[in-house]
N, C-alpha and C positions, 0 to 999 in steps of 0.2 A: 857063771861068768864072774871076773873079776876085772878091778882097775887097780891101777899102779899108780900108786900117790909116791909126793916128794916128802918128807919129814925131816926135819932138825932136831936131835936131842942133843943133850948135856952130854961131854965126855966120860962121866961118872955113869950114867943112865944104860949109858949102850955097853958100858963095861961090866957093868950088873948084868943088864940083860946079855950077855955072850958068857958070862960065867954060869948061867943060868941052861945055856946050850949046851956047852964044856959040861956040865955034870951029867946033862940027859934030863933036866928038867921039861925042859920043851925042845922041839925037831930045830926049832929054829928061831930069827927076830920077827918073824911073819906072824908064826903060830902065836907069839908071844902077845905082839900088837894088838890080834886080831882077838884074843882072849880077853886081853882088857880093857878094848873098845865095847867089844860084846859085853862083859860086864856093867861097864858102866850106863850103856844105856838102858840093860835091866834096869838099874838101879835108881836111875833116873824116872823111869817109867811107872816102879814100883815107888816112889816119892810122889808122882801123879796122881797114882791109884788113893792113895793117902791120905792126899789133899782133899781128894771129892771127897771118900770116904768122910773128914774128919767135918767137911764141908755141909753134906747131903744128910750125911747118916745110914747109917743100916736102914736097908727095906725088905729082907724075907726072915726066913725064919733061923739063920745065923747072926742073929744081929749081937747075942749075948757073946760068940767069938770073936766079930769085926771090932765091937763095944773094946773086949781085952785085949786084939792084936793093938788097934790105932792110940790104946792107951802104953802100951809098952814097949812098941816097936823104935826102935831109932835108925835112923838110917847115918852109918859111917861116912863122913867128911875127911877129906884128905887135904 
């Protein structure tokens, strides 16, 4: 199932994104949205995980991995 939202972008935005069709990058503005919607709430999510993480701490027996990802990981801001 899906819902049908209204969105306003920049004139510039949506001309990126249709040149980005025009090549065959993506089927379409749907596929496109819908791609970095989804990512971003990975990303957000994974910023969560993070937080505890950096919060709580490791508690099994990966803790020497979690220890080096939550030291080196960054998460990209736009």
């Amino acid at each position: 199932m899906s819902t049908q939202i209204a969105v306003r972008l920049p004139d510039d935005t949506v001309s990126q994104m249709d040149a980005l069709v025009a090549a065959g990058d993506v089927a379409n503005r749907t596929e496109l949205v819908s791609v970095a919607i989804q990512r971003e709430l990975r990303r957000r999510a994974a910023e969560r995980d993070a937080a505890v993480l950096r919060a709580k701490g490791a508690d099994d027996d990966l803790d020497g991995l979690v220890d080096w990802v939550t030291g080196h990981f960054e998460i990209e801001r736009d």
